[in-house]
Phi, psi and omega in degrees: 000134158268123193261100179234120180239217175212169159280133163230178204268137157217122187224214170244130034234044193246333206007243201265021133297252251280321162277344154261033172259303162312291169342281153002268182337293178304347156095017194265164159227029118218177188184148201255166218183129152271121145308335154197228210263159192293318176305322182281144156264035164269128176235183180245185220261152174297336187272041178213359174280338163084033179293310180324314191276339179264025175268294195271358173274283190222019174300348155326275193302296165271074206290126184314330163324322195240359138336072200247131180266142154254114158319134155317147174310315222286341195254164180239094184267025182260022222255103175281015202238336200255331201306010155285308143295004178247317150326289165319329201275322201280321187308300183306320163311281192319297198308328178295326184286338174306284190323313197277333205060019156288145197266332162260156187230118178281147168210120177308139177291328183117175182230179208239352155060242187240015165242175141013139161285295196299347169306287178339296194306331162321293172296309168328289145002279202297327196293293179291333168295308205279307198311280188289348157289002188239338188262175176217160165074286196327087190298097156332088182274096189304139177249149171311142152235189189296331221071050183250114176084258163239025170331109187277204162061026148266007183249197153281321202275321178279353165265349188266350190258307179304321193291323231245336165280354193249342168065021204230144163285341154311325245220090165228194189245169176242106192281139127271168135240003141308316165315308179301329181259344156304322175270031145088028163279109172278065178006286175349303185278065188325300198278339171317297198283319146339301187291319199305332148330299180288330177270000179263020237347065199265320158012290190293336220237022203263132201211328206194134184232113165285145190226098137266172111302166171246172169242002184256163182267135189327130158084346195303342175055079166201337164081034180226123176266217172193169185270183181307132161068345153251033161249216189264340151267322143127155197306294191313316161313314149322312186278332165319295171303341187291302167306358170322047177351312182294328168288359198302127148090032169272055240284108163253115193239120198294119155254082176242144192285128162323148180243112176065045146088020185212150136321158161212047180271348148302309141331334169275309180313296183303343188269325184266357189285354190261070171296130155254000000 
């Protein structure tokens, strides 16, 4: 089955009425959600999300399952100076998706700053073992990154290496693919890119799919996404991951740029879902 939605706003006072309600609308059967704002690590009490009402509305259609949250920009656990406060934030985070019974949680792996990379990649490692010794149900996702600056997790192999030292089925991965072709993954060579999946085993561990355009050119490491059909990877490519048989039942969730001051993650949807 294909699971395709978008990030969608949750906010007050509908939060997850008003946000699978806009889904709903978008023809999606999932969709990613912030708890608050991306910049912040501020959130507000679980007894303000409106779970009853997005229960008997719309938990048919949208299943607390396919509820995918994204961590805030601002922490870093791979951070050694920071990691304490990003440990905590993560712990608190999960008990809220708990509340909701959503399973997955996307997390930038973070940057190497003013230490080491592999110190970093270290600390992550370490950040996430303790983080899921204290939580329960909720799956970590790591997300690709571009490679912009000192990002770490940009390669298949360091992410599969983070993942595969924390050992936990808690513990998967997040594809982007504005990322992946910023960080030089040639979309294009479409079945090219299928086996690398599979020999690098980023495969096993794949739980969640970001769906962009790019606005760069392979490898530029910059991290600009684009809406569907106007960047440098192209509708067909795109569509190819959604039809993907190895993604069935994957929440693939489109961040494509608002137009004239609006989302057209309906129009994306439908478009990429009408393969001919």
């Amino acid at each position: 089955m294909i699971k395709l939605g978008s990030h969608v706003s949750f906010k007050k006072p509908l939060y997850l009425v008003g946000a699978s309600a806009d889904s709903v609308a978008n023809k999606a059967n999932t969709m990613m959600i912030f708890l608050g704002a991306p910049q912040t690590s501020k959130r507000i009490s679980v007894s303000n999300y409106r779970l009853e009402d997005y229960q008997k509305m719309y938990s048919n259609i949208i299943t607390p399952e396919d509820i995918v949250v994204h961590a805030p920009y601002i922490i870093n656990n791979a951070s050694l100076v920071k990691a304490e406060f990003a440990n905590k934030f993560l712990i608190e985070e999960i008990n809220r998706m708990n509340y909701i019974g959503a399973k997955y949680l996307v997390l930038h792996p973070g940057s190497y700053t003013t230490f080491s990379r592999q110190a970093s990649i270290e600390q992550l490692i370490e950040s996430l073992k303790f983080v899921i010794s204290q939580t329960k149900d909720v799956v970590i996702c790591i997300e690709t990154m571009a490679g912009k600056g000192t990002e770490i997790g940009t390669t298949f192999e360091e992410v599969v290496y983070i993942v595969e030292s924390i050992n936990s089925p808690r513990v998967a991965i997040c594809l982007d693919t504005c990322h992946v072709w910023d960080a030089g993954y040639n979309l294009h060579n479409y079945n090219e890119f299928i086996e690398l999946l599979k020999s690098t085993r980023m495969i096993n561990y794949l739980k969640v799919i970001h769906l962009n355009d790019s606005q760069n050119e392979l490898g530029s490491h910059r991290d600009r996404h684009a809406n569907i059909d106007q960047g440098k990877i192209g509708l067909e490519t795109l569509q190819k991951i959604v039809h993907e048989p190895l993604f069935d039942n994957i929440p693939i969730i489109l961040e494509t740029p608002w137009v004239d001051g609006a989302p057209i993650y309906d129009k994306e949807i439908a478009m990429l879902l009408n393969k001919k």
